[in-house]
C-alpha positions in Angstrom: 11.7 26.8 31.1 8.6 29.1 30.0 6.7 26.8 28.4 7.0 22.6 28.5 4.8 19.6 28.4 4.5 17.6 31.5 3.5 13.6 31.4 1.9 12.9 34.8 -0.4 10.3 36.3 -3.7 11.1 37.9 -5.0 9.7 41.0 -7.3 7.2 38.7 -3.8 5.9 37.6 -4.2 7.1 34.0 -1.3 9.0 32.1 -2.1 13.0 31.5 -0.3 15.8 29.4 -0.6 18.8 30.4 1.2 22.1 28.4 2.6 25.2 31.2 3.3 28.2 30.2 5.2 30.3 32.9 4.3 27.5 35.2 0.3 28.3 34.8 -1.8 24.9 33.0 -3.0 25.9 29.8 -4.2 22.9 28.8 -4.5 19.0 30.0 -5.5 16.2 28.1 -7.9 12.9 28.7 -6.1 10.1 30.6 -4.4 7.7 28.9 -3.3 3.7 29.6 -0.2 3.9 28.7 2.8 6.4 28.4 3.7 5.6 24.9 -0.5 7.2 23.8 0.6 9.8 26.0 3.9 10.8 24.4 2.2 9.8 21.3 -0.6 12.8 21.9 2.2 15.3 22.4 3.3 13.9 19.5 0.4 14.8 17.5 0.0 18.0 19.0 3.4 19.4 18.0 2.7 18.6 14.5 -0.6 18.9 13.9 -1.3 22.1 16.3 1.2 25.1 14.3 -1.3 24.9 11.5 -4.7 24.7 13.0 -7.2 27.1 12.7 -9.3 29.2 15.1 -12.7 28.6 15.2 -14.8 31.4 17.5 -18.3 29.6 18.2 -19.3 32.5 20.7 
């Protein structure tokens, strides 16, 4: 698997996503309450992320 989301729970008890890539975190999100805002965020990301632009602020 080279690249995956993984639902997880923090030590706060809150649901994170977090996207590997070759097993390295690219990315994790705020905590959640619940799984379903979780899924729901990967969700979101999968359809709204393939289109978004770059913005370099540097």
């Amino acid at each position: 698997m080279a690249h995956h989301f993984e639902i997880y729970k923090d030590k706060a008890g809150e649901f994170r996503v977090r996207f590997k890539y070759n097993s390295e975190v690219m990315f994790s999100t705020e905590g959640y309450s619940s799984k379903s805002s979780a899924k729901a965020a990967i969700e979101s990301i999968q359809k709204n992320g393939p289109g978004a632009e770059t913005v370099d602020n540097s």
